[in-house]
Structure formats: C-alpha cells, structure tokens
C-alpha positions in Angstrom: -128.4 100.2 -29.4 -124.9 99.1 -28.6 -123.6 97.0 -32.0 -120.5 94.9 -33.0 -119.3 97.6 -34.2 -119.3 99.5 -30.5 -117.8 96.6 -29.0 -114.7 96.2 -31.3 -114.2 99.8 -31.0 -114.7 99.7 -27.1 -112.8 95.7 -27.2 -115.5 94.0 -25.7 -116.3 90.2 -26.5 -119.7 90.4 -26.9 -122.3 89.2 -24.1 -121.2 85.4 -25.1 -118.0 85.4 -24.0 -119.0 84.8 -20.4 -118.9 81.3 -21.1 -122.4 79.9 -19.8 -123.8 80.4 -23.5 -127.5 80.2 -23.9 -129.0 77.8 -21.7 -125.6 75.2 -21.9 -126.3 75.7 -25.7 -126.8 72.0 -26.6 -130.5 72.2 -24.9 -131.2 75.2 -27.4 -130.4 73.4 -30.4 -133.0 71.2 -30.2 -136.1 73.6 -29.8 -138.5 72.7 -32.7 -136.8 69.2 -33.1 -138.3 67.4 -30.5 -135.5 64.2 -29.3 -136.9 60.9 -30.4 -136.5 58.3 -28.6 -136.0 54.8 -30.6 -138.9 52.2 -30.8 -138.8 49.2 -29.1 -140.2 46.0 -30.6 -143.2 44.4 -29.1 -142.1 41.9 -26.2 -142.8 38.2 -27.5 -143.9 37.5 -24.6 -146.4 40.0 -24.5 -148.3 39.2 -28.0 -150.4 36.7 -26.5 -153.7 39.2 -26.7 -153.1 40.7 -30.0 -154.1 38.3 -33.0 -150.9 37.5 -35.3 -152.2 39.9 -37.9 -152.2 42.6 -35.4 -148.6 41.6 -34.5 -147.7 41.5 -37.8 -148.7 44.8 -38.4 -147.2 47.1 -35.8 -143.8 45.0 -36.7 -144.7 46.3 -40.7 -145.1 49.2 -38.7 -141.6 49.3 -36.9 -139.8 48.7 -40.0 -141.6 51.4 -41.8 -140.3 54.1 -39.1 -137.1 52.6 -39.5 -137.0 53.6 -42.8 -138.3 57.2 -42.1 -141.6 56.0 -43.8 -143.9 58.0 -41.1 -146.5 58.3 -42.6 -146.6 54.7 -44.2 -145.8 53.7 -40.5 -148.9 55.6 -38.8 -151.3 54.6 -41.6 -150.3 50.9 -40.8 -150.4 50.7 -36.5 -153.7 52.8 -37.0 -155.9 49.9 -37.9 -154.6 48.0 -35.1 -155.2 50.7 -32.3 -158.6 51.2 -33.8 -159.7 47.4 -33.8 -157.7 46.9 -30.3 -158.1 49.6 -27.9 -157.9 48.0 -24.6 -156.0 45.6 -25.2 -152.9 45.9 -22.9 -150.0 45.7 -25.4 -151.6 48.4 -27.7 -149.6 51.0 -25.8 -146.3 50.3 -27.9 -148.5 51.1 -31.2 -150.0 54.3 -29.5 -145.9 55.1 -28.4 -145.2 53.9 -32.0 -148.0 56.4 -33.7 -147.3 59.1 -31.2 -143.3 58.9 -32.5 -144.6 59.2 -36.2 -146.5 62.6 -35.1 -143.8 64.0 -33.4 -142.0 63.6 -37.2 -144.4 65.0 -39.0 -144.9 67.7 -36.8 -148.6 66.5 -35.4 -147.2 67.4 -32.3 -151.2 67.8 -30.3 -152.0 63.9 -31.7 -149.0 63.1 -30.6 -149.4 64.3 -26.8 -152.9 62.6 -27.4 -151.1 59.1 -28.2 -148.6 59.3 -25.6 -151.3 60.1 -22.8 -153.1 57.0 -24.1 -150.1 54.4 -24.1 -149.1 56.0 -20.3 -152.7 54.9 -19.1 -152.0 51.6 -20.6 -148.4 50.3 -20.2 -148.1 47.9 -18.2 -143.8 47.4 -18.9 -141.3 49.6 -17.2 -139.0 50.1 -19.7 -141.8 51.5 -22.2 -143.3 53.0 -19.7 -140.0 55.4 -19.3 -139.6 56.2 -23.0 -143.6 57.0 -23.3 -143.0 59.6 -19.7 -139.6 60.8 -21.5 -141.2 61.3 -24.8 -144.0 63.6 -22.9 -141.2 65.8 -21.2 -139.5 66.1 -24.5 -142.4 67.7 -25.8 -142.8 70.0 -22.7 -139.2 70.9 -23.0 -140.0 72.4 -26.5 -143.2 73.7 -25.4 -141.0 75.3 -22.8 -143.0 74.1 -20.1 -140.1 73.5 -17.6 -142.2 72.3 -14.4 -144.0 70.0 -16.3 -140.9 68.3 -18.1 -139.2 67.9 -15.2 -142.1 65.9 -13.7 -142.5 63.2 -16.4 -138.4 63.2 -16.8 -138.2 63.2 -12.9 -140.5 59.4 -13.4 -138.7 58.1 -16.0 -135.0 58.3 -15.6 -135.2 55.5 -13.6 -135.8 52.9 -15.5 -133.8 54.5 -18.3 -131.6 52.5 -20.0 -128.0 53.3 -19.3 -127.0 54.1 -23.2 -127.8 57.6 -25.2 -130.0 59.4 -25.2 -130.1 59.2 -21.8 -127.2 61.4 -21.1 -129.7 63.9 -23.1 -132.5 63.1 -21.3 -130.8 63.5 -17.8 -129.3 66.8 -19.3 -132.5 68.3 -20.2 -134.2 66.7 -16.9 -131.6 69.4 -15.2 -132.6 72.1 -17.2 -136.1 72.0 -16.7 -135.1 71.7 -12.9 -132.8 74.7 -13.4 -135.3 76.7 -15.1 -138.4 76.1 -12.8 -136.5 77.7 -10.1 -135.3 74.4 -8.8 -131.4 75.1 -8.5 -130.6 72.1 -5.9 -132.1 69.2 -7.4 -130.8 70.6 -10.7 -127.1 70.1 -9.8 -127.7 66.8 -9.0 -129.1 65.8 -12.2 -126.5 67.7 -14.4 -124.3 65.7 -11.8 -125.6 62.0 -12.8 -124.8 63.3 -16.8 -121.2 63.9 -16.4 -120.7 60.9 -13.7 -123.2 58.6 -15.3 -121.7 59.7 -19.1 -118.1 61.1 -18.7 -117.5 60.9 -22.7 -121.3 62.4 -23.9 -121.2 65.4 -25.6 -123.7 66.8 -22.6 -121.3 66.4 -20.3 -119.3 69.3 -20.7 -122.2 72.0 -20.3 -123.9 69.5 -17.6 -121.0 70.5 -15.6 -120.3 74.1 -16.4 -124.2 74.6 -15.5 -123.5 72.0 -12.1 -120.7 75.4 -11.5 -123.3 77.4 -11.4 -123.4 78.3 -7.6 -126.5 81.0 -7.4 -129.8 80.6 -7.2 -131.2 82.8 -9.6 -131.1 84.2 -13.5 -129.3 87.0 -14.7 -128.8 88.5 -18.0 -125.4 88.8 -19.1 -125.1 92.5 -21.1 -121.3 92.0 -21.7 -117.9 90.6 -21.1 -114.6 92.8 -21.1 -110.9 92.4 -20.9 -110.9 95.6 -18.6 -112.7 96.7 -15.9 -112.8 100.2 -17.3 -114.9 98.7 -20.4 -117.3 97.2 -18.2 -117.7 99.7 -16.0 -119.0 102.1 -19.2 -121.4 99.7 -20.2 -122.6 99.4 -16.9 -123.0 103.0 -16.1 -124.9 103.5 -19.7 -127.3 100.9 -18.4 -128.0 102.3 -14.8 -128.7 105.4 -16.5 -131.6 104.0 -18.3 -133.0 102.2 -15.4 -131.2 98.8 -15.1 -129.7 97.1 -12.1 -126.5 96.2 -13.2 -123.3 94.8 -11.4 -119.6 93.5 -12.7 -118.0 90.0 -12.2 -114.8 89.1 -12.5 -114.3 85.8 -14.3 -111.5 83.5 -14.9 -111.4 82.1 -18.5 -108.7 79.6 -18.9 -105.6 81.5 -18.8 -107.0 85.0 -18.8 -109.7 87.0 -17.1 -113.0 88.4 -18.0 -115.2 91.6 -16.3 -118.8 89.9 -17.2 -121.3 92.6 -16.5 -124.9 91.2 -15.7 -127.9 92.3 -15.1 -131.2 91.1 -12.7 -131.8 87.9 -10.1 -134.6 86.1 -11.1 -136.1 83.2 -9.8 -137.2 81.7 -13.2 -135.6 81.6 -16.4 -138.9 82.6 -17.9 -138.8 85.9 -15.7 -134.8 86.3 -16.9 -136.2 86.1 -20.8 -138.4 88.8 -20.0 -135.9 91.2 -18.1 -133.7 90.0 -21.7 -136.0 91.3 -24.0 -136.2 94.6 -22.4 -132.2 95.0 -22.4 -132.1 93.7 -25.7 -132.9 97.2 -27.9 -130.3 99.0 -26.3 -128.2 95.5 -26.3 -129.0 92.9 -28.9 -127.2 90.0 -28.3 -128.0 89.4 -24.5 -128.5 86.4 -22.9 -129.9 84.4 -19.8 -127.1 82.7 -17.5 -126.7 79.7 -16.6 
C-alpha cells in the first residue's frame, strides 16, 4: 500500500488535494442524517373535514416535533390518521408522522407515510416537501436515479429560502451521479445563481466546472510531474489505466494523477475500492 508516510517522503498531497473532494463534500456529510424538511401547519382553510379534535391534535402534534418530542409527536398524529384515512388534509399528519420516523431512524415507515400523504395531497407547496422528503431518503439510500426524479418534481414549487439551496444541490448530484452530466450543471447552476451566499454554493460550482462526462478516481496530486509520473507508472504496472493532469490551484499548480472514465459514480466507487489496497485514501471526482 502507498501510506502518508510514502507521500511525505515522495511530497505528494495526498489524493485530496485535487480539489473536487468527495462528492463536493457537503453532500457526504449528510449520509445517515437524512435533511429534514420543516413542518408546515395545517392550512385554516383546509380543516373544514377534520373534526376540531382532530385539528387539535396534529397542532399538539406540530408543537411536540418542535420540541424534538418524536415520539410524543407520532404517538399523537397516529390516532388521527387511523380514525381519518381518506380524508384529504390527513396527508400533512402522514408528512408529519413520516418526519418523526425519519428521526428516530424508522426510515421503511417513513417511506410508507410519505408514499401515503403523495397519493393524498391535494396543496402544492406540501406536495413539494412530501416529493423532497422522498429524494432525501433515496439520496441516503444512494439511489441517485430515483432522487433525482422526486427532486426533479419538487423544486418547483420550492420555496425560495433554505434548504432549498440544499435540496437543488443534492438534486444535481443525483443528476451527476446517474450519468446525467448536462442536466446536472444546470441544477448546481440554479444553487449558486438562485443562492449566491449558501454554503452549497461554492461546491455547486466547482462541480458546475466540472467539464467531462464521466468518473475518475483521483490516486494522487503532486507538486512535480516527476512524482506523479512514479505513482502512475507503479499503477500501470499492476494493471490500472492511469493518466496525469495538470491543475491550477490558486496560485500554484498541481499534477493530479487519475484513474478510469466511468459513466456512473457507482461504477467509479467500484474501480475505487479496487485502487484503494495499494492506495488508501482515493477518491471519486467530481
């Protein structure tokens, strides 16, 4: 395996210097923490078929998320879908009861919920947030075709506030990594146009840069060419198809040597895995 320790000897800055980082690196962070989207309270307008108790309830309900009571705030909006399960405005207590899984990690009941309350919405607005909620869970689930469907519906009739700008992002990833390069760049475009000062609009950009339509894995990035060209050689050796970039990083230049040109990012993490005994901390670009 090639180590730190090779690569301060040799004075290379490890595979992450390239710049790209791991998938933008904000979208990584929040594998296994699903984004929630904020409850909305039930339109007054729209009570008119739910008794008052019922109302009452799924507001108990609203404040008890609120206070990160999920549990308490399932156990209450349950009655209400169970006595009221046609009724039209019972899709905000299944998006309500679908939110409070998704906290406490019933993420299957909470795909179940959101399915229901999408059959039964009849307002736009909650009709995005229950369609973004689902591609959030695909986005963990690393189902990329299938977020970018249900984010592709929703954004919309999104409203224009965070986390939109996260939404949009992550809507361009899953473009990105189903092998859908164009319509990416467009979406990462609307995040740093839409939301110049969000915190996804630095990486929505870098990956908008990103002018090939493929994966690689990046193996390494070098201050010299002669570096590079070491670590590239070692590879081809063993059996990899391997070439050398030359980079501009600010002020200074990079030799970024990468590996593979794959279609999907999940056939990129598979070409990673394979590089990564010999060396451990590759990546998949953009």
């Amino acid at each position: 395996m090639i180590t730190n320790q090779w690569r301060r000897a040799t004075g290379c800055r490890s595979a992450r210097s390239g710049g790209w980082g791991q998938g933008g690196g904000l979208a990584r962070t929040r594998r296994r923490a699903v984004l929630i989207i904020a409850v909305v309270l039930l339109a007054p307008a729209g009570c008119a078929l739910l008794p008052p108790t019922a109302v009452r309830q799924i507001r108990l309900a609203h404040d008890a998320y609120r206070a990160r009571e999920f549990t308490r705030a399932a156990e209450l909006v349950s009655p209400v879908i169970r006595e009221h399960p046609n009724s039209p405005e019972i899709a905000e207590a299944l998006y309500l009861r679908a939110l409070c899984n998704v906290q406490t990690r019933r993420r299957v009941a909470a795909s179940t919920d959101l399915e229901k309350a999408l059959a039964r919405s009849g307002r736009p607005e909650l009709t995005a947030l229950i369609r973004a909620q689902l591609g959030n869970l695909a986005f963990d689930d690393e189902t990329y075709a299938r977020a970018a469907d249900f984010y592709g519906q929703a954004k919309g009739d999104l409203p224009p506030k965070p986390p939109t700008d996260q939404i949009l992002y992550q809507y361009g990833v899953s473009l990105q990594r189903s092998g859908r390069f164009t319509d990416a760049k467009f979406a990462f475009a609307d995040v740093f146009t839409r939301f110049p000062q969000s915190p996804y609009a630095a990486p929505a950009r870098r990956k908008y840069q990103w002018r090939r339509p493929y994966f690689a894995v990046q193996c390494g990035a070098f201050t010299t060419v002669t570096l590079a060209r070491e670590l590239a050689q070692d590879l081809k050796v063993r059996g990899f198809e391997v070439r050398i970039l030359r980079e501009a990083r600010g002020q200074s230049e990079l030799y970024v040597v990468r590996s593979g040109k794959h279609r999907t990012y999940a056939e990129a993490v598979q070409a990673a895995h394979a590089l990564r005994p010999i060396v451990h901390d590759v990546f998949v670009v953009p």
